[in-house]
LUMVO-96822 format. One record per residue (C-alpha): x, y, z; residue number from 0. Coordinates in nm, 4 decimals. Layout:
BEGIN
fiti X:X Y:Y Z:Z nr:NUM
...
***
This chain:
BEGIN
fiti X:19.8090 Y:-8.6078 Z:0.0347 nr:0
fiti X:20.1189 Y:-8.5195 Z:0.2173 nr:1
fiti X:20.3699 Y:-8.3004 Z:0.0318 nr:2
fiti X:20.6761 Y:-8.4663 Z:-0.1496 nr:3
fiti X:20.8932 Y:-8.1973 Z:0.0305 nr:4
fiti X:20.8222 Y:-8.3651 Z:0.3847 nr:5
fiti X:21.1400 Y:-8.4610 Z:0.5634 nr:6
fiti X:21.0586 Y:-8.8287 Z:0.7605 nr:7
fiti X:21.2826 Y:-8.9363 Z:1.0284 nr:8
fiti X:21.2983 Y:-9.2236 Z:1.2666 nr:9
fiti X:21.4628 Y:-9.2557 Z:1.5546 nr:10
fiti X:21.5930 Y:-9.6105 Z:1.6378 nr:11
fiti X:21.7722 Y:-9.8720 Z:1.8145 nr:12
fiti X:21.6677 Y:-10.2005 Z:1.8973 nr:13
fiti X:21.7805 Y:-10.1600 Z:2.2514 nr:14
fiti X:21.5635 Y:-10.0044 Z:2.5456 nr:15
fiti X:21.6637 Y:-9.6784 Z:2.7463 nr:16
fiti X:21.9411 Y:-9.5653 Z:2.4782 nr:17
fiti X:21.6881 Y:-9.1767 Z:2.5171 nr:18
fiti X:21.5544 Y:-9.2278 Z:2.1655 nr:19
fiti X:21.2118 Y:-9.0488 Z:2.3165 nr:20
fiti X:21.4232 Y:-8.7665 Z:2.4814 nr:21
fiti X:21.6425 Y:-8.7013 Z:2.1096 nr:22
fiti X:21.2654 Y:-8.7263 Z:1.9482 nr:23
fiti X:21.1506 Y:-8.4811 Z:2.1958 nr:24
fiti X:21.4136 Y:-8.1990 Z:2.1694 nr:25
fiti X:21.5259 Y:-8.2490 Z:1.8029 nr:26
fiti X:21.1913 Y:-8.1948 Z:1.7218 nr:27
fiti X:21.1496 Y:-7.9199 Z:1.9397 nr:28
fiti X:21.5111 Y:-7.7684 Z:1.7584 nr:29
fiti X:21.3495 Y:-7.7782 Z:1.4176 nr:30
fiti X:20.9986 Y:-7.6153 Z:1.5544 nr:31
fiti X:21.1918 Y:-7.3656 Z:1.7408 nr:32
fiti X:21.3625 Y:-7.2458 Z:1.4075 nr:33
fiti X:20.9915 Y:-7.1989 Z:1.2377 nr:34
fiti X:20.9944 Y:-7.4979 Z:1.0819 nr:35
fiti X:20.6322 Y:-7.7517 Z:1.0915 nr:36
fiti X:20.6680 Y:-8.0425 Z:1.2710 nr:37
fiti X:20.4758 Y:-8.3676 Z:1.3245 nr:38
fiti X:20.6251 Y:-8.6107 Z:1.6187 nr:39
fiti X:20.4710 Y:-8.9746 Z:1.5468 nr:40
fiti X:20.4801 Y:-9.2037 Z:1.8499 nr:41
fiti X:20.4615 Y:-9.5575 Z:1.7299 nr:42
fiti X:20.6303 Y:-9.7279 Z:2.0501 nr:43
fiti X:20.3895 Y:-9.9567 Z:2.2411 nr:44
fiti X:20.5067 Y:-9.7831 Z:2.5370 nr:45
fiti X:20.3789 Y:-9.4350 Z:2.4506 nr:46
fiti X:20.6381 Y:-9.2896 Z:2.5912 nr:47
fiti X:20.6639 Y:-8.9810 Z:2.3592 nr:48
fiti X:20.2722 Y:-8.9295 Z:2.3897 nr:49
fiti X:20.2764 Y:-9.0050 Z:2.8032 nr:50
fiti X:20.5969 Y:-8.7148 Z:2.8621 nr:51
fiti X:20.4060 Y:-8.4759 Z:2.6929 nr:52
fiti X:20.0886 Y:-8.4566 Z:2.8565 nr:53
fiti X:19.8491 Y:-8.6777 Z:2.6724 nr:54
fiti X:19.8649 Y:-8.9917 Z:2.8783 nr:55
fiti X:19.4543 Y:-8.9891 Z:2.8275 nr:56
fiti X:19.4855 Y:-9.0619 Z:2.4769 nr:57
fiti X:19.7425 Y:-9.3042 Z:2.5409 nr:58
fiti X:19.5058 Y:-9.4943 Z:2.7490 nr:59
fiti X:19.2076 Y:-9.3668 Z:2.5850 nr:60
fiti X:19.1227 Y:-9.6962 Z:2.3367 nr:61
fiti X:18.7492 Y:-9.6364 Z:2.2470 nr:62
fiti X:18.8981 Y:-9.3647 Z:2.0282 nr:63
fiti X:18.9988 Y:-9.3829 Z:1.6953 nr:64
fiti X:19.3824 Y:-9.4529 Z:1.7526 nr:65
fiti X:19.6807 Y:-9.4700 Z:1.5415 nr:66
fiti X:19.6440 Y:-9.8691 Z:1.5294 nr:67
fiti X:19.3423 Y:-9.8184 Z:1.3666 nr:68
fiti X:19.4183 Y:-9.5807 Z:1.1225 nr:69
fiti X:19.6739 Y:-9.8451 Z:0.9943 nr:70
fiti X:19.4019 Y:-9.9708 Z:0.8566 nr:71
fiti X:19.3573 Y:-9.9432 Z:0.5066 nr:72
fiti X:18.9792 Y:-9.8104 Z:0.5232 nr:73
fiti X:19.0775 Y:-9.5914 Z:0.8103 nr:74
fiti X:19.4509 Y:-9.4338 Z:0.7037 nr:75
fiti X:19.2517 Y:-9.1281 Z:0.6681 nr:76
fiti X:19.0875 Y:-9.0815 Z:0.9946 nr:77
fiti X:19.5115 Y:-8.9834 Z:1.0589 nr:78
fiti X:19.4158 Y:-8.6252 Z:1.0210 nr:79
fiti X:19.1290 Y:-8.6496 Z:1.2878 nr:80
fiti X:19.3540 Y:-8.7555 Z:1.5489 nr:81
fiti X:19.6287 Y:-8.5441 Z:1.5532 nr:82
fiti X:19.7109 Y:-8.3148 Z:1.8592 nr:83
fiti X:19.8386 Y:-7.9319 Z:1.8052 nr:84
fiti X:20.0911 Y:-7.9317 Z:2.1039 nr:85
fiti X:20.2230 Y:-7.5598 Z:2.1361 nr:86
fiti X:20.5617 Y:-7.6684 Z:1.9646 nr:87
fiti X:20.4715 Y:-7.9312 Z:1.7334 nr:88
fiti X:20.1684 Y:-8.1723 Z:1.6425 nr:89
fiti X:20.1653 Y:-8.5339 Z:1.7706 nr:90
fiti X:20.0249 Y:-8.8079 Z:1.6346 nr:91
fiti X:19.9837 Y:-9.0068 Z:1.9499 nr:92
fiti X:20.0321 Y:-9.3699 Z:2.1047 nr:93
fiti X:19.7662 Y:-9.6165 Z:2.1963 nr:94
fiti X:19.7084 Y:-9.8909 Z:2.4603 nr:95
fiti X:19.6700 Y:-10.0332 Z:2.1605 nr:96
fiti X:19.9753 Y:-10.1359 Z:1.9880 nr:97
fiti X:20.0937 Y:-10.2986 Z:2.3250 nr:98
fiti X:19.8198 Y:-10.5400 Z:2.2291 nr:99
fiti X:19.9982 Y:-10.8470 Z:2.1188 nr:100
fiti X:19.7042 Y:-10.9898 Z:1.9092 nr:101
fiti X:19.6797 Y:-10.6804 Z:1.7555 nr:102
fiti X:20.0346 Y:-10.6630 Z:1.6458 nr:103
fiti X:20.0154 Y:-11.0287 Z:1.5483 nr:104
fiti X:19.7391 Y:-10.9095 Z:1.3011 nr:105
fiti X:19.9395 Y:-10.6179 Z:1.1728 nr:106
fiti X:20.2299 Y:-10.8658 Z:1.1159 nr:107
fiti X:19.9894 Y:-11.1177 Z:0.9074 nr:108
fiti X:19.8380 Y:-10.8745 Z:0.6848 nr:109
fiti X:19.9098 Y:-10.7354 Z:0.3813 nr:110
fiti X:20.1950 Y:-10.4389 Z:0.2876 nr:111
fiti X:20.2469 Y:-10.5363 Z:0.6888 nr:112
fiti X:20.5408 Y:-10.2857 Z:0.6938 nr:113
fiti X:20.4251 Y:-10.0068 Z:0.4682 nr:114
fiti X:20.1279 Y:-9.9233 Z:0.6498 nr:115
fiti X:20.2837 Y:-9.6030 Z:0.8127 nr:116
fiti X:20.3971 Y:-9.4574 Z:0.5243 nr:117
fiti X:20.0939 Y:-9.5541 Z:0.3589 nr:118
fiti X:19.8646 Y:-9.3410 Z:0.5990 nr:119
fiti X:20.1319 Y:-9.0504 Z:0.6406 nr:120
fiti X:20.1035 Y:-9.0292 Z:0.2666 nr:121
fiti X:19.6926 Y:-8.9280 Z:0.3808 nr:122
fiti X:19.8656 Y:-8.6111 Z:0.6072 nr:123
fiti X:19.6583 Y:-8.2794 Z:0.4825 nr:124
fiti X:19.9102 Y:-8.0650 Z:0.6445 nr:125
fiti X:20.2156 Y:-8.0029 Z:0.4391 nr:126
fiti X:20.4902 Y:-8.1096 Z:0.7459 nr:127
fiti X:20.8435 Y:-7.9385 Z:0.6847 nr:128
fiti X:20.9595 Y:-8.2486 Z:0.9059 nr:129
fiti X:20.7883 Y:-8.5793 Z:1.0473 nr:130
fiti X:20.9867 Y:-8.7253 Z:1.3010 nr:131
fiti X:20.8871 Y:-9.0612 Z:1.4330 nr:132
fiti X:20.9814 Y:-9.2597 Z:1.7873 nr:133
fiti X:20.9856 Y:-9.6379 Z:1.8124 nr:134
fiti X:20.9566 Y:-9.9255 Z:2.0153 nr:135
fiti X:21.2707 Y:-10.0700 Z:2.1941 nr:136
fiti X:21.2911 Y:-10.3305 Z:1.9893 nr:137
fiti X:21.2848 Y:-10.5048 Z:1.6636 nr:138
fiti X:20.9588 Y:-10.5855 Z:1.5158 nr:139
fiti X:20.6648 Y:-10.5114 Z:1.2525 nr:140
fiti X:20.6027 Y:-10.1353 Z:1.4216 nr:141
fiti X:21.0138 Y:-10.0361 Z:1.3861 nr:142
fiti X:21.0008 Y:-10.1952 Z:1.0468 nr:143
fiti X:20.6817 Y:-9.9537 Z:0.9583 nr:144
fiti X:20.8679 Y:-9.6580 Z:1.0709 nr:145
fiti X:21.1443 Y:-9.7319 Z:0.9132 nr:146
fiti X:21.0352 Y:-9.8117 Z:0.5715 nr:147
fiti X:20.7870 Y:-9.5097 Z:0.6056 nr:148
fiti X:21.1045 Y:-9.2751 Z:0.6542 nr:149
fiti X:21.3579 Y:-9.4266 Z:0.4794 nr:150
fiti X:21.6064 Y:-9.2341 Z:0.7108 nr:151
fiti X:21.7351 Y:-9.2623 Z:1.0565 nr:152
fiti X:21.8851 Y:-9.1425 Z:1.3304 nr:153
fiti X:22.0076 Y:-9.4161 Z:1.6054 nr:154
fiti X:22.0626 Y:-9.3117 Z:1.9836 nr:155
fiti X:22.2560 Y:-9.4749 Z:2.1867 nr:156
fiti X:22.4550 Y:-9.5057 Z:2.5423 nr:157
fiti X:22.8328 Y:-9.5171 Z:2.4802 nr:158
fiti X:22.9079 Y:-9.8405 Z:2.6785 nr:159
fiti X:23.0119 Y:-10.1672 Z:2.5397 nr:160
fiti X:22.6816 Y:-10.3759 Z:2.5600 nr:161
fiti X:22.4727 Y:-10.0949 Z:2.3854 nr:162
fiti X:22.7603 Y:-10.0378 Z:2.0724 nr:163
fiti X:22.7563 Y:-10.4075 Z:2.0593 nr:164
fiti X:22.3544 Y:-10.3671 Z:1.9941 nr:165
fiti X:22.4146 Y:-10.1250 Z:1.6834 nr:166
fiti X:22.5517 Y:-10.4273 Z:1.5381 nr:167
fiti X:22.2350 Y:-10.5863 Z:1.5498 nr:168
fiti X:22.0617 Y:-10.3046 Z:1.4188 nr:169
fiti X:22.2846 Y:-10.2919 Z:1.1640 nr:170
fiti X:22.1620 Y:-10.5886 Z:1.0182 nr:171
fiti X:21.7973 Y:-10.5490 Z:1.0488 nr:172
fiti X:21.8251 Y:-10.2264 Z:0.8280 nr:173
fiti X:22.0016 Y:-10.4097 Z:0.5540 nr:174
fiti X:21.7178 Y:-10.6790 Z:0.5935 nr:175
fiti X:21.4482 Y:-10.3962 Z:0.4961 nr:176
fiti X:21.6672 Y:-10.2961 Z:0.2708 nr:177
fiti X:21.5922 Y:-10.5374 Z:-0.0764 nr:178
fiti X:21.2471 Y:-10.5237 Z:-0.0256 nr:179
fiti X:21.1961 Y:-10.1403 Z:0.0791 nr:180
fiti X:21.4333 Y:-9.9569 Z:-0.0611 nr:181
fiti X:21.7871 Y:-9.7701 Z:0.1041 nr:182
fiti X:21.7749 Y:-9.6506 Z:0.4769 nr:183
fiti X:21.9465 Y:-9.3569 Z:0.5179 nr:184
fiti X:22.1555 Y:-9.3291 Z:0.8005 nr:185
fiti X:22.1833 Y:-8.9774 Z:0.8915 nr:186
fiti X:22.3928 Y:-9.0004 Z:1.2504 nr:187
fiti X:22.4555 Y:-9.1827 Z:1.5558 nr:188
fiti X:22.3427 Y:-8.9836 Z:1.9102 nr:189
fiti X:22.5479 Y:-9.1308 Z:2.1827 nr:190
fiti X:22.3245 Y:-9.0075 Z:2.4930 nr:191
fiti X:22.4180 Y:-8.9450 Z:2.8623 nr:192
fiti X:22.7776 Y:-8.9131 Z:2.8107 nr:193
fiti X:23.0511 Y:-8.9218 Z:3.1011 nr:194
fiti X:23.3727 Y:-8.8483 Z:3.1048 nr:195
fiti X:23.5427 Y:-9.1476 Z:3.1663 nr:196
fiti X:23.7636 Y:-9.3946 Z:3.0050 nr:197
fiti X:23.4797 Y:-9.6477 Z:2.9302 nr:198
fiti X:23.2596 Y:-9.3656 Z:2.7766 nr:199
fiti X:23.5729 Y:-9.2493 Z:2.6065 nr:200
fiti X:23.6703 Y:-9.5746 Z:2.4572 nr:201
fiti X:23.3543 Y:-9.6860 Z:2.3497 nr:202
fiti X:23.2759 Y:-9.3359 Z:2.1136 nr:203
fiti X:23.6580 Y:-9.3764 Z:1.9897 nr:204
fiti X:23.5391 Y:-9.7247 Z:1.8740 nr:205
fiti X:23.1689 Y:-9.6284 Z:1.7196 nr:206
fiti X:23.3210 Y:-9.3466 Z:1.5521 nr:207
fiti X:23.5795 Y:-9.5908 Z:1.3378 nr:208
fiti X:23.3110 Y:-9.8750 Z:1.3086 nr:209
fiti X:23.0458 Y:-9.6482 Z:1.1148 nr:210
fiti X:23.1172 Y:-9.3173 Z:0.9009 nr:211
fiti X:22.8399 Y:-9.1228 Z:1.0373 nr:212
fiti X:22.8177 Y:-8.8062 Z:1.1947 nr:213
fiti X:22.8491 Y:-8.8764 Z:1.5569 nr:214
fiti X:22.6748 Y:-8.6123 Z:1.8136 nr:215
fiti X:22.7400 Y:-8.6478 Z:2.2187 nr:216
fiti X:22.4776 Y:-8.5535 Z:2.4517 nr:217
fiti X:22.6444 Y:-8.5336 Z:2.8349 nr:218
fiti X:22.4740 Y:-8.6850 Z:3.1484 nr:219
fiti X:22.5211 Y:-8.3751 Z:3.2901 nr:220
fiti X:22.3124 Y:-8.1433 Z:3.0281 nr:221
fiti X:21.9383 Y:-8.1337 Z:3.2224 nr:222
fiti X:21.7340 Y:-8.2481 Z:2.9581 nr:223
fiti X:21.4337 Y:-8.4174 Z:3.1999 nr:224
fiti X:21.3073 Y:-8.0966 Z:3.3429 nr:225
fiti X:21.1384 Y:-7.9515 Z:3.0817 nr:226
fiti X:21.0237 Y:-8.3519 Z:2.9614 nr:227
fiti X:20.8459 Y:-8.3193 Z:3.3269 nr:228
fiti X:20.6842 Y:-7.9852 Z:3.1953 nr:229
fiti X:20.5422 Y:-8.1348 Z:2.8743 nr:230
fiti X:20.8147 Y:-7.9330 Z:2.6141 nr:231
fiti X:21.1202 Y:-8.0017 Z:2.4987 nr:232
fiti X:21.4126 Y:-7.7937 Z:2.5876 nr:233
fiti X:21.3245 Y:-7.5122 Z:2.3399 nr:234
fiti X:20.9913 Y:-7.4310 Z:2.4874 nr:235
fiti X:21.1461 Y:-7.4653 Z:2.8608 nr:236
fiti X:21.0681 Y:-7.1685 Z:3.0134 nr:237
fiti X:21.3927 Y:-7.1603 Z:3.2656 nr:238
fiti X:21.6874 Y:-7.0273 Z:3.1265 nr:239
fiti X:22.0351 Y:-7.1206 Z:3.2546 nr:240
fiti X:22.3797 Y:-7.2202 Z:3.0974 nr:241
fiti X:22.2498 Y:-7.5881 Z:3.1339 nr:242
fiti X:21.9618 Y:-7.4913 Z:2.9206 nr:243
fiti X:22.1661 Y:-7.3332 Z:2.6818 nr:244
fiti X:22.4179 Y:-7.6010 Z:2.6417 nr:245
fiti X:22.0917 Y:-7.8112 Z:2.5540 nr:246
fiti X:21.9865 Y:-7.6110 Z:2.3239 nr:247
fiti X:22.2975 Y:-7.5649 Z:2.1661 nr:248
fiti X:22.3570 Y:-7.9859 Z:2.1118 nr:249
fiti X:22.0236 Y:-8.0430 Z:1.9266 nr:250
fiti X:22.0663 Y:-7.7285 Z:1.7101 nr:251
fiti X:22.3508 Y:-7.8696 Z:1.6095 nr:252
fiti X:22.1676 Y:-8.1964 Z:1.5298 nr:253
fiti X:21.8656 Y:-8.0157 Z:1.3467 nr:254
fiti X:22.1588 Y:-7.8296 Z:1.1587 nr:255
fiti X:22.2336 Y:-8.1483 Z:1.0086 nr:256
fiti X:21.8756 Y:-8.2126 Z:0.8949 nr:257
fiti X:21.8721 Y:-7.8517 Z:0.7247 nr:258
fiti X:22.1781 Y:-7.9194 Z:0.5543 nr:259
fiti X:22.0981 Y:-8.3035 Z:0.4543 nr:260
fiti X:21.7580 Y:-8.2174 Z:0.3232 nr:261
fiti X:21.8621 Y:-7.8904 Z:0.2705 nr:262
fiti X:21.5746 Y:-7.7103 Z:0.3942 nr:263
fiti X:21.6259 Y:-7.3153 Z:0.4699 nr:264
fiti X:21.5365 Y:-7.2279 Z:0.8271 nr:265
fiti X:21.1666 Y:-7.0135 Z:0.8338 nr:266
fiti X:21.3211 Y:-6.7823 Z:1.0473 nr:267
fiti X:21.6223 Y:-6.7617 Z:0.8556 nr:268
fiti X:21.4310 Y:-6.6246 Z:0.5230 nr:269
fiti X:21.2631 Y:-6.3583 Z:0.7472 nr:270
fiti X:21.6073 Y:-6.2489 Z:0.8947 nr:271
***
């Protein structure tokens, strides 16, 4: 059974490209980079998380036992079998598989439809410091299940009118979990690929009055893609440059946050 000391986090928005897979990628790699154990859980139908990092095969791979299937309840425990050691953190990968949309159709009709994530995380053997999970780019039963398996979240998104407009919606679709499920955290708002101009300006002025949450900018200009193309996040990049740094710097800060909200000691900070 998974320990009770097990941080879970998703990362959310109901609207596509807002880099929730990139702030999955590198936050995770932050809190593995500071000793910390970390599993990444890619429930988006895209597989984007599981594709970027070098295990498109599995993705694609849907003879396997897969992470639909261990939704199941007679399978939640096949979870251990299928989870990757990357050389930062573990994965628990995508399928072809929950792009299916009679599959997902049965997931929605069944019973404890939205628990079924926690429900097999609960099965984890490995005690996970952190579990942080990536969703689909939208609103339905697999969001839900990450959400209610988590109970916290972090929500990315681009600083321009349309997309704040979106957290509204999102908004709402937590407090819709919320009577049945329990509270969703909200831990802090990523705005991601941040310009300096008056629209980008404007529209992070406005987020930060609408919602009293920690509010973290990530700028266009910080290289975050390279080391995506390399299969790491920025903490296992192997180039180092101010760029990198600056990266590095922006997602410490965010896995700073997690330390202090769960308040988990750095690893690496008790050897010190």
């Amino acid at each position: 059974m998974s320990d009770t000391n097990t941080s879970r986090i998703t990362v959310a928005n109901q609207k596509g490209g807002a880099g929730k897979t990139t702030d999955v990628i590198h936050t995770g790699g932050a809190l593995a980079a500071r000793g910390h154990d970390v599993l990444l859980v890619d429930i988006d139908y895209h597989g984007g998380l599981t594709c970027s990092l070098g295990y498109s095969d599995l993705y694609y791979d849907t003879d396997r036992t897969t992470l639909f299937d261990v939704l199941d309840f007679d399978q939640m425990e096949s979870v251990n079998d299928i989870i990757v050691e990357h050389e930062e953190f573990d994965i628990l990968p995508a399928s072809e598989k929950l792009a299916n949309n009679k599959n997902i159709q049965t997931l929605l009709e069944a019973p404890k439809s939205r628990e079924r994530l926690g429900m097999t995380l609960d099965k984890l053997e490995t005690d996970y410091d952190y579990i942080v999970v990536d969703t689909p780019p939208s609103l339905n039963v697999l969001t839900d299940n990450a959400l209610v398996a988590t109970g916290n979240v972090i929500i990315p998104v681009l600083p321009e009118k349309l997309n704040a407009n979106s957290l509204r919606i999102f908004a709402k679709q937590l407090q819709s979990l919320e009577p049945a499920y329990g509270d969703i955290n909200r831990l802090a708002i990523v705005c991601n690929r941040v310009e300096q101009n008056a629209e980008h300006r404007r529209t992070i002025e406005e987020i930060g009055s609408a919602y009293s949450l920690p509010l973290f900018e990530i700028p266009k200009r910080t290289d975050l893609s390279q080391s995506i193309g390399e299969g790491v996040s920025i903490f296992g990049f192997s180039k180092e440059n101010k760029r990198v740094e600056d990266a590095r710097s922006l997602f410490n800060d965010i896995a700073d946050l997690l330390d202090e909200t769960f308040e988990k000691t750095p690893p690496t900070e008790v050897e010190a």
